[in-house]
N, C-alpha and C positions, 0 to 999 in steps of 0.2 A: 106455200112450203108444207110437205105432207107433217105430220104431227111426230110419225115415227123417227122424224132425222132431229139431230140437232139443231136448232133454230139457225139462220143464217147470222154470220159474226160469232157463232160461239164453237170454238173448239172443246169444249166440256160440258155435258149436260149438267153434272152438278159438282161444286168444290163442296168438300167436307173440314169443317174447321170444328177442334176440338182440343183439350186438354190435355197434356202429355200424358195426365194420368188414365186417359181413356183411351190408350192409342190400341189395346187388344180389342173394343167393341170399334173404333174408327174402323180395324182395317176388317170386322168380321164384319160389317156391314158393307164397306168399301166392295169385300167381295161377294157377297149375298147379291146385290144391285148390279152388279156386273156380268154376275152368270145368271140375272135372272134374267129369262126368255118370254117375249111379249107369248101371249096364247093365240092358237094358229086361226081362234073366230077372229080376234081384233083387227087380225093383219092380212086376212081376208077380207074384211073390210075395205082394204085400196088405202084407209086413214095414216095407216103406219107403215111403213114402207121396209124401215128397220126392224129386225128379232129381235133388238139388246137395248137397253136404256142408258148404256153405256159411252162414252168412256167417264167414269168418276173421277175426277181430282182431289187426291187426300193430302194436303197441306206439306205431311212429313215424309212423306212417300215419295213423289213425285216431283221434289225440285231441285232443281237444276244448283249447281256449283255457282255460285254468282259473289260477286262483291257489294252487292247492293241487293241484300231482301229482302230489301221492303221496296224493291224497283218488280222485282223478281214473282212478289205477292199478289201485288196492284195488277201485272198483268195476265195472272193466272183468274183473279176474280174477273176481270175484264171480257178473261174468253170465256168464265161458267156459266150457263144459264139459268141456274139455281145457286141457292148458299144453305147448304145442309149443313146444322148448328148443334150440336152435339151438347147436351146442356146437362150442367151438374154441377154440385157444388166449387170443385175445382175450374170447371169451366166458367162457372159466375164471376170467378175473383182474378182469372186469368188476363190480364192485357193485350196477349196476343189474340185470344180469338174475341175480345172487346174492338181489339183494332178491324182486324175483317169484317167483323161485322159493318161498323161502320164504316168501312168503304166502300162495301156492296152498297149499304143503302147511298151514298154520293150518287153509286153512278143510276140512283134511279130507282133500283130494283126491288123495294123492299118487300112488292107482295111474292117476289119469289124466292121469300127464306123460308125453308122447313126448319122447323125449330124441334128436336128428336132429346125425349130424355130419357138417360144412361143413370144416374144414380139420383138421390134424393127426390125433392119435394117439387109439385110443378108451381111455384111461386119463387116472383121475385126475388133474391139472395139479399139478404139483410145481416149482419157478423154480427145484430143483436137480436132482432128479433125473428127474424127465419135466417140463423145458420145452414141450416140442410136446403134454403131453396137453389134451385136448381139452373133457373132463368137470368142470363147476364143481364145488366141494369139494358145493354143496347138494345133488346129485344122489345124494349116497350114502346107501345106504338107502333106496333106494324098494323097496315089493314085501319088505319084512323082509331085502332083501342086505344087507350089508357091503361088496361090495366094488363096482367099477363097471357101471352098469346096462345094462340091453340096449338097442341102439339100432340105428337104422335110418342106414344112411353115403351121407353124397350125394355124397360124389366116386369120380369112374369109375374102376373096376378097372382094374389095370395089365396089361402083357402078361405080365409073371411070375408072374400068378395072384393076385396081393395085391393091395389095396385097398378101394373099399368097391363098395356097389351099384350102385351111376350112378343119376341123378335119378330117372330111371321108375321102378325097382323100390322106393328108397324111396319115391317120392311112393306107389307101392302101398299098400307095408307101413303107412302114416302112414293111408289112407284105410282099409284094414280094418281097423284099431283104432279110428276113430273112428266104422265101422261094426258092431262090435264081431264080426265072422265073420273066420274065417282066411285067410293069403294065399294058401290054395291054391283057396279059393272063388272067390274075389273074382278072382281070373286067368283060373279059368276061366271064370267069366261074362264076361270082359273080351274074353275071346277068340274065345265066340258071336260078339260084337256084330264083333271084328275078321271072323268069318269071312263076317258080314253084307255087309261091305264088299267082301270079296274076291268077293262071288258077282256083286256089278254090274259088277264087270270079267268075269266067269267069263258073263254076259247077255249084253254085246258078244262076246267071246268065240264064244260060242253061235248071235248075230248072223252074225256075219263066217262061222263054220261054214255058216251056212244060203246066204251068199252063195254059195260055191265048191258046192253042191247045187244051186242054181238055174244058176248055171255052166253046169255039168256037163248037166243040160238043156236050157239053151240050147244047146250045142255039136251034143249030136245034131239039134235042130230045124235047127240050120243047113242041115244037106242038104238040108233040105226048103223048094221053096221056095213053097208054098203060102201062101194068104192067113191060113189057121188055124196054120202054123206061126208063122208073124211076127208075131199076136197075141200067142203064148204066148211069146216071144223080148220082147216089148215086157213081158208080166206079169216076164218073170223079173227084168230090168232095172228095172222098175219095184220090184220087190220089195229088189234094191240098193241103188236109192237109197234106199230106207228105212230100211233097216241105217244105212247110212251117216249119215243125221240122225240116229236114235235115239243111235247112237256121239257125237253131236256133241252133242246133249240130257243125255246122260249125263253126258258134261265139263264141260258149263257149271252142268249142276244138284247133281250131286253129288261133283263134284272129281276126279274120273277119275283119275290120273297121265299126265303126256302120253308119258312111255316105256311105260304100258302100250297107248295108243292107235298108237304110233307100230308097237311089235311087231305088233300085228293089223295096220295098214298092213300092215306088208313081206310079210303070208303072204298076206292079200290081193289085194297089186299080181302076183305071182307066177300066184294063180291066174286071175285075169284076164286076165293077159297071154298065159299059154296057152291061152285063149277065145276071145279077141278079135287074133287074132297079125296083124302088118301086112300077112300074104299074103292075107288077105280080102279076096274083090270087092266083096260082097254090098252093094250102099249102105245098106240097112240096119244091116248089120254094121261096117258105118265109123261111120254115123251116132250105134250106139248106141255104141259104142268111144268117140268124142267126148265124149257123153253119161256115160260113167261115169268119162273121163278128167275134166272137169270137176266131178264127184264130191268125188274124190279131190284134183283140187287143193284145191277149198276145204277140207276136213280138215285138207290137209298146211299151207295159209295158219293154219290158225286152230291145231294142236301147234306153229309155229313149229320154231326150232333148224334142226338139221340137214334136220327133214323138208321145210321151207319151202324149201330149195335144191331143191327135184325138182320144184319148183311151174313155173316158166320151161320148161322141157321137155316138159310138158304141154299148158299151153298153145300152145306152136308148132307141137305135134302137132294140137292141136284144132283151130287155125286152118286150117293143110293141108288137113286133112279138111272142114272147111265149104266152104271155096274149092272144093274138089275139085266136091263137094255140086251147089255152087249152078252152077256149070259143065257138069258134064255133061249128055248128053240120054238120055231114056227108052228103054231096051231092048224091043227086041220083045216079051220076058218081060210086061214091063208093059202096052205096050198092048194086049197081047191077055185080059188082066185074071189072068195066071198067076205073076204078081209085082208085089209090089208094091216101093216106093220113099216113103223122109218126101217132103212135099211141102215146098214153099219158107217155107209159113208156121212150121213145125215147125222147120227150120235157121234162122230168124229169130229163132225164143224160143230157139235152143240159144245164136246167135250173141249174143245179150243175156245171158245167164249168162258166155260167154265174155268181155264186156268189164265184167262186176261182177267174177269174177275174176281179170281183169287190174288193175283198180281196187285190192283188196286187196292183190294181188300188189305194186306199185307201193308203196300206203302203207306196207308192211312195209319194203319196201325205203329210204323215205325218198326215193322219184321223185313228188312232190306234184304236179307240173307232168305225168307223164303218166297219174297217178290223173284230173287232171281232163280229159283229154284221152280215157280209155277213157269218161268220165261222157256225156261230149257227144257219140261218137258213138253212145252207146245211146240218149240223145233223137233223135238225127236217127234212127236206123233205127225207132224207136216210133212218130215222127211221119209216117213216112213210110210204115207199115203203117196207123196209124189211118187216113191218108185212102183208102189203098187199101181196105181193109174195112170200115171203121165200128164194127168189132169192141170193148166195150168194153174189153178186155180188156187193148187196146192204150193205151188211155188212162188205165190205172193204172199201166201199165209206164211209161208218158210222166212221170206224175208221178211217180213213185218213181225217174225216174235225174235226173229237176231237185232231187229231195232230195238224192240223193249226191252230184250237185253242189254243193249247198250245203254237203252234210257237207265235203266235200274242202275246197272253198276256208276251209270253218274250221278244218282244221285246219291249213293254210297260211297262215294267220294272217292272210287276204281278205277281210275280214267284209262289206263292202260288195255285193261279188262275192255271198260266202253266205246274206246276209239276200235277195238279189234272186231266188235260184233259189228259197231256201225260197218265198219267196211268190206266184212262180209254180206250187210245186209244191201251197199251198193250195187256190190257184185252180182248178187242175185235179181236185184230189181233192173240193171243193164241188162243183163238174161234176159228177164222176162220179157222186156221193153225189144230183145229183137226178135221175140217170139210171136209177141201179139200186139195189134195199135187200139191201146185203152189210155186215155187221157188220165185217167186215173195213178198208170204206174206213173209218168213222169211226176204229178204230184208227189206220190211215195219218193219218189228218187230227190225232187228238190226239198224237202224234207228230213233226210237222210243226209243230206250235204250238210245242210244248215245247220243240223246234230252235230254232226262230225268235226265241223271247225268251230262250233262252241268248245267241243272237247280239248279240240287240241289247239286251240289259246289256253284254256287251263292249263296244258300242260310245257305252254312255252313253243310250241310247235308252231309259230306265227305264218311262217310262210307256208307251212301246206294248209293252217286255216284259212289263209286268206285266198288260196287256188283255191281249196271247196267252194268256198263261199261265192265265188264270183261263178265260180259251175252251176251254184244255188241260182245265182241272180239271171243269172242266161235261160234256165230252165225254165223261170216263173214266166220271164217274159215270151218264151215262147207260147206259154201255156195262154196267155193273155194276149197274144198275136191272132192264137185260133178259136179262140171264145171271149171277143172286147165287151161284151155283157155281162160276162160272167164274174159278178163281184166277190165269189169264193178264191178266183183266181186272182182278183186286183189284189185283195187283200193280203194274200198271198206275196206279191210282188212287192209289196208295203212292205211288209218285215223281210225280206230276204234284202232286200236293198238299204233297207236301216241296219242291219248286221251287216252287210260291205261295207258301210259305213263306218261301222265298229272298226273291222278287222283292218283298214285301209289307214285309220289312226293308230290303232293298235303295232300293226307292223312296221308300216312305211314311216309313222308319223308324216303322213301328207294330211294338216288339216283342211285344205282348200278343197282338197280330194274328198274328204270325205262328209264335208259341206255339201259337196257337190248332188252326191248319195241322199244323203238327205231330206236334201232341196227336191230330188226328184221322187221321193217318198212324199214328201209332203205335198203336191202337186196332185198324187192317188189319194192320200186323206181328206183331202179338202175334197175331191169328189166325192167320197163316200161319206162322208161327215153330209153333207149338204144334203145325200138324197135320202139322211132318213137317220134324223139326228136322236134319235130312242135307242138304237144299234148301241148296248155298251160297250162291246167287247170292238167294235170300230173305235168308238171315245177312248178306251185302256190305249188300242195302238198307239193314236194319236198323241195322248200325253207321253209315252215313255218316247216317242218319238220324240216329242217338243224337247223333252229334257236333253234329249243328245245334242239337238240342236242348238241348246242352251250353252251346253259342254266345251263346241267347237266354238263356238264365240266367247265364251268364256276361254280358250286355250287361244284364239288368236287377238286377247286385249293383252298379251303378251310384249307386244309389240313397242320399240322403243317412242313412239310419234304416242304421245298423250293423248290427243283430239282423237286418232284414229282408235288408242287403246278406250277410251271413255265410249267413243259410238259401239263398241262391240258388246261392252259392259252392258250398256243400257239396252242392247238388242237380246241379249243373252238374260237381263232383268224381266223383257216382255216376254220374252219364248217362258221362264219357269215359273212364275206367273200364272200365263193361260194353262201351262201343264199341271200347276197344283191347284187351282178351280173345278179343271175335272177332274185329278185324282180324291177332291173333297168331297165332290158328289159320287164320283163311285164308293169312294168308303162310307159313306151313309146311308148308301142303299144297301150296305152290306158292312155293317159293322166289325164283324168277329173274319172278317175276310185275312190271313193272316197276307198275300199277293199286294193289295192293294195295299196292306198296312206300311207296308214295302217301299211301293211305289211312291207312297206321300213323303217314307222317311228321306227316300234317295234326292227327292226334289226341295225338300228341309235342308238337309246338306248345299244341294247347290245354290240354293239362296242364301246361305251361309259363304259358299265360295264367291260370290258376286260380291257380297256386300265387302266380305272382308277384301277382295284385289281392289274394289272401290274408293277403301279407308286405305290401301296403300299408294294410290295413285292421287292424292289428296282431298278424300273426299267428306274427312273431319269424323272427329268422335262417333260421333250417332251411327255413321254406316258401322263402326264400331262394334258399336254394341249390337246394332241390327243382325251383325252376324254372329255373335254369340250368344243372342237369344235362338235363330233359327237352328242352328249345334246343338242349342240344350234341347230344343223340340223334338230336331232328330233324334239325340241321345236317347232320350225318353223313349220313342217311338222303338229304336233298335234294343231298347232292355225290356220293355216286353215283348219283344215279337223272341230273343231268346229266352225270358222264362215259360215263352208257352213251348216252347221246343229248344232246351236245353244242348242237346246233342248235335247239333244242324251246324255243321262248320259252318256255311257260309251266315250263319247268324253271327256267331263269332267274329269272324273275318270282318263281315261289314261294322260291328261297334267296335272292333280296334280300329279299323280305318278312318270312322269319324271323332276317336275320340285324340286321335294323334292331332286332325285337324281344331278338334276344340283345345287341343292345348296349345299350338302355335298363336292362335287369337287368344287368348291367356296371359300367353306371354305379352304379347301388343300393349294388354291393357295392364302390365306389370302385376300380373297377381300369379307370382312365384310358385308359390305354393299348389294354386291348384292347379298354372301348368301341370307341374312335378307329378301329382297325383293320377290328373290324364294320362300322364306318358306314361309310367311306372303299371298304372291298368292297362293300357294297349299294350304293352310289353309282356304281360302276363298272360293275356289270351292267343297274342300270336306265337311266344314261346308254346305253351300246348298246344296248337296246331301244329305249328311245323315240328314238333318231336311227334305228332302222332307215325301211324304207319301210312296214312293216306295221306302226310304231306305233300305237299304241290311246290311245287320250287319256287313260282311268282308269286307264292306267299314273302318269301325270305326278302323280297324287294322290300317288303311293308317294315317288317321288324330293323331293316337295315335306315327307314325313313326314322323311325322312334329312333337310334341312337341317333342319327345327325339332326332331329329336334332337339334331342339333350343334350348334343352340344351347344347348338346355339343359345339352349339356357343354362348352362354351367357358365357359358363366354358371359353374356348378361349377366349374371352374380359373379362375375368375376373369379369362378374356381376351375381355372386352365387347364390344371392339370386332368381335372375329372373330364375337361371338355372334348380333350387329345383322347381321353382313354377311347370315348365314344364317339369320337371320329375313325379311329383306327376299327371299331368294331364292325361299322359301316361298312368302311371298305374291305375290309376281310371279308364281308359275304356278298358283297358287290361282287368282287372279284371271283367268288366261288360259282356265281351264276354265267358271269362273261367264261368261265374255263368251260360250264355246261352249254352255253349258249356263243358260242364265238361272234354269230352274224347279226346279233339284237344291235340295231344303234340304240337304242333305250339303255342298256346298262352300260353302255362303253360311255355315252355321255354320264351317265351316274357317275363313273368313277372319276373321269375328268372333275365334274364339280367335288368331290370329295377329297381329291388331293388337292384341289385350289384351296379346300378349306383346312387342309391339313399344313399347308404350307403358312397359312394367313395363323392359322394357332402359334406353329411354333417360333414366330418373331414376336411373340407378347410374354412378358416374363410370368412366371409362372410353373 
């Protein structure tokens, strides 16, 4: 039996038994060990066959509804191959995991208990003379000791040299014993794969090096002002900017750190600057100066922090220098063909980069108003090149700044304005598409769908999102019909097909439909995942995928047959799950990432929606509380992603929406009051949204959910009359959306249930 499978007979490599009070370090290791990936020497090796040391069994987590658990217990320890013992004071005195313990050892197994301590002292628990130790009395004698066993300590060394290992080094020590090799192996395989990582930084690196070498060449060409020198002055340049995406490829594919990108910045900007020094005549030598200042802004736009302040100063540089450009007249040097000079069309495409990255520039900044204003004049100058040339080169540039127009105004919260650009920017890219055959436009084109009917779901326009959107999915896969290698195209086909997905529940409400979608998404992720599992920006797909898939199984435990609603539950339990593992790790490799910050709160939420359909379906207290702890997480999680950006409807929108849900589970658990409080705050940030001017109609859905939760808790405190008030509130603006919207089944069933529950109020006296 290879080493890397689970042993034969055991469905779990290790159960983890621990004290109630240690159930945040149970499940932070639970998932540590689960996402932790054997390194690619060991499994090279032929020894381990599996990447994961996984599947963990955690006592509170993973058990089943049963009438007998301690029938339930016995055959969970049955199937583990290990018994991971989580030991502390509370653990010492606990019965329950006294009882596990010793049943593991029955059946034999005792030298395969990891004995891991979370709090206190690593000695026997004594309530007189070691209150703080740590080790239950069952633990003695493992391994033929007497006295107390060896263990791996999860809390971090002190600075006076005492204490135990800190998390990593046990979670080490915990995986080479379940690997059965030593932890001097096992680090150092660990540290190959770290040194892996350090070599993609150590490529930019190497990159940026070759920058200041091409430099350095251009500089002596400078003298020269021959037509052949300023070819090779244009190669080197050229060879820059390609460093410079490849650096910006590398960050977004395999998580870069942005202070290692930032450091190559500053050695960088350095030696450019004395290449390129402002005393240069040469207009080519401004030109290209321009050229690699625009570079470098967009880098420093995309590291953010610090570096995005040196963004504005480049740009004003840039501008200068185009002005200058477009201004001045040809020197004798040129007309006599002994120099040359870019011609006007060349500072035209430079001048278009220049107001895309003033555009960014802008949105980072939170100036929306002169993002759309850098958008429109890079149409007018597009436009007003195409009719001067005909060139079509210019008429993709035309559509591509009506897209970012479109982008801007959504994110300005204009949808009106955004849905108008995007569909001009259609118009022009079908144009072009019957103009010329570049694989390239139909990407712009299925791109511009997928825009478009994001748009106009915000704005309640379902079924021509859901046409775009499937125009989107038809495109990709053509795209992936004529190039099946081409992973920028699968990728592609990944998210356009999980957006049909969306729109298909969204419109039609067909969840089976949009399972379907999914399912064949996830079919492209699991290819890509597998062939190159470092790709972060693959792992992001993947989880906000998992989550939808979470969603539709979560929306079909619906179902009246309990057996069938529980197996959805539980599938919809694995899918968010494996989605918040990798949303943990992408947020740690990127702390201050406000996206991912996002992404973990959205899947907090739905493990708060599972658990709680769970606790309604009977699945006892603890699923309970399970889901109002993961509510308060989210909570948390959505109050500061709006205090770092206050202004951001959709920050708003999302903490009214989960705190509506933390009040219904509130309510569950009868605590009145801070229902009340929940709902009374959702109330008050979706009241200011929907009075803004950029109101969205399928907000009003949200504010109409808040008064029919405050009826259901006026009804439980029994104050009727308040409960009608807020029933009737409901449906007043239910009713306002069904007059805007006639053909939504979504709000027509809204009102159905809202007059059922209006009718059920007024036979209660009151």
């Amino acid at each position: 039996m290879p080493v890397g499978e689970v042993s034969a007979g055991y469905k779990f490599r290790a159960f983890i038994s621990y004290s109630s009070s240690d159930r945040s370090a149970a499940e932070k290791l639970q998932r540590a060990l689960e996402a932790y990936r054997i390194p690619k020497p060991l499994r090279r090796s032929g020894v381990y066959q599996n990447d994961r040391v996984s599947p963990i069994f955690r006592d509170r987590s993973d058990l089943r509804a049963s009438a007998d658990l301690g029938q339930t217990i016995r055959e969970a320890l049955e199937s583990s191959e290990y018994l991971i013992v989580l030991c502390s004071p509370a653990a010492a005195t606990s019965q329950w995991v006294d009882r596990e313990i010793s049943l593991f050892k029955e059946l034999g197994r005792s030298d395969n208990i990891i004995a891991v301590i979370v709090r206190g002292a690593p000695a026997v628990n004594d309530p007189v003379r070691e209150p703080q130790g740590a080790f239950p009395k069952a633990l003695i004698g493992l391994r033929g000791s007497l006295t107390e066993p060896l263990a791996a300590d999860i809390q971090e060394p002190a600075a006076d040299g005492r204490g135990g290992d800190g998390f990593n080094l046990a979670k080490l020590k915990i995986v080479a014993t379940l690997l059965r090799i030593s932890l001097a192996e096992l680090t150092q395989r660990q540290a190959e794969v770290d040194r892996r990582q350090r070599r993609i930084a150590q490529v930019i690196a190497a990159g940026m090096l070759f920058l200041t070498v091409v430099a350095g060449l251009g500089a002596w060409i400078a003298f020269d002002r021959s037509k052949v020198a300023e070819r090779r002055l244009q190669s080197a340049v050229d060879s820059a900017a390609r460093q410079i995406e490849a650096t910006v490829s590398y960050r977004d594919r395999y998580g870069v750190p942005s202070d290692v990108i930032q450091e190559l910045l500053r050695f960088a900007e350095v030696d450019f600057g004395k290449l390129l020094s402002d005393d240069d005549t040469s207009p080519m030598l401004v030109f290209q100066r321009a050229r690699l200042n625009l570079e470098f802004a967009e880098l420093f736009n995309l590291v953010g922090d610090e570096s995005q302040q040196k963004v504005a100063p480049l740009i004003a540089e840039t501008a200068t220098a185009l002005d200058r450009l477009e201004q001045r007249f040809p020197s004798a040097f040129e007309w006599v063909g002994l120099s040359s000079a870019p011609d006007l069309a060349a500072i035209a495409m430079l001048r278009l980069k220049l107001f895309d990255v003033q555009g960014q520039e802008a949105i980072y900044a939170g100036k929306l108003n002169e993002a759309v204003a850098s958008a429109a004049s890079s149409i007018a100058l597009s436009q007003a090149w195409l009719v001067k040339t005909g060139d079509l080169s210019w008429l993709r540039d035309l559509a591509q700044g009506h897209c970012r127009l479109g982008a801007y105004n959504y994110q300005w919260g204009k949808l009106e304005a955004s849905a108008a650009s995007y569909e001009i920017c259609l118009e022009t890219t079908k144009s072009l598409i019957q103009k010329r055959h570049n694989p390239a436009d139909r990407g712009d084109l299925m791109a511009a769908l997928s825009s478009l009917a994001t748009t106009l779901v915000e704005m309640d326009r379902r079924f021509d999102a859901l046409s775009r959107q499937q125009e989107a999915a038809e495109t990709a896969n053509a795209l992936v019909s004529a190039e099946p290698q081409n992973t920028q195209y699968q990728r592609t086909e990944l998210v356009t097909l999980t957006r049909l997905g969306d729109m298909v529940l969204s419109v039609e409400m067909d969840v089976v439909g949009s399972l379907k979608r999914y399912e064949q998404a996830l079919s492209i992720s699991d290819k890509l995942t597998r062939s190159d599992f470092s790709r972060l920006d693959w792992q992001r797909d993947r989880s906000l995928l998992l989550e939808r898939l979470a969603s539709a199984h979560l929306r079909l435990a619906d179902s009246g047959d309990t057996t069938t609603s529980l197996q959805n539950l539980r599938q919809a339990d694995h899918y968010v799950l494996d989605a918040l593992q990798i949303a943990e790790r992408l947020l740690n490799s990127d702390p201050f990432n406000q996206e991912r910050l996002r992404d973990r709160s959205v899947l907090e939420e739905r493990q708060g929606q599972v658990a709680f359909a769970t606790y309604k379906r009977g699945g006892g207290t603890s699923k309970l509380e399970d889901s109002a702890r993961w509510y308060a997480k989210a909570i948390a999680d959505r109050r500061a992603m709006l205090k770092g950006d206050p202004e951001r409807s959709f920050y708003k929108l999302d903490l009214g929406v989960i705190l509506i849900q933390f009040g219904e589970v509130a309510m569950a658990r009868r605590e009145s009051e801070k229902a009340e409080r929940s709902l009374r705050e959702a109330l008050l940030l979706l009241d200011e949204l929907t009075s803004s001017k950029e109101a969205q109609p399928i907000w009003l859905r949200e504010v109409a959910k808040v008064h029919s939760t405050l009826a259901n808790l006026y009804q439980q405190q029994g104050r009727i009359t308040d409960a009608r008030a807020e029933i009737q509130a409901a449906i007043d603006l239910v009713r306002k959306l069904r007059e805007m919207f006639p053909d939504i089944a979504q709000y027509r069933q809204d009102e159905e249930y809202l007059i059922g529950k209006q009718i059920d109020l007024s036979k209660l006296p009151g």
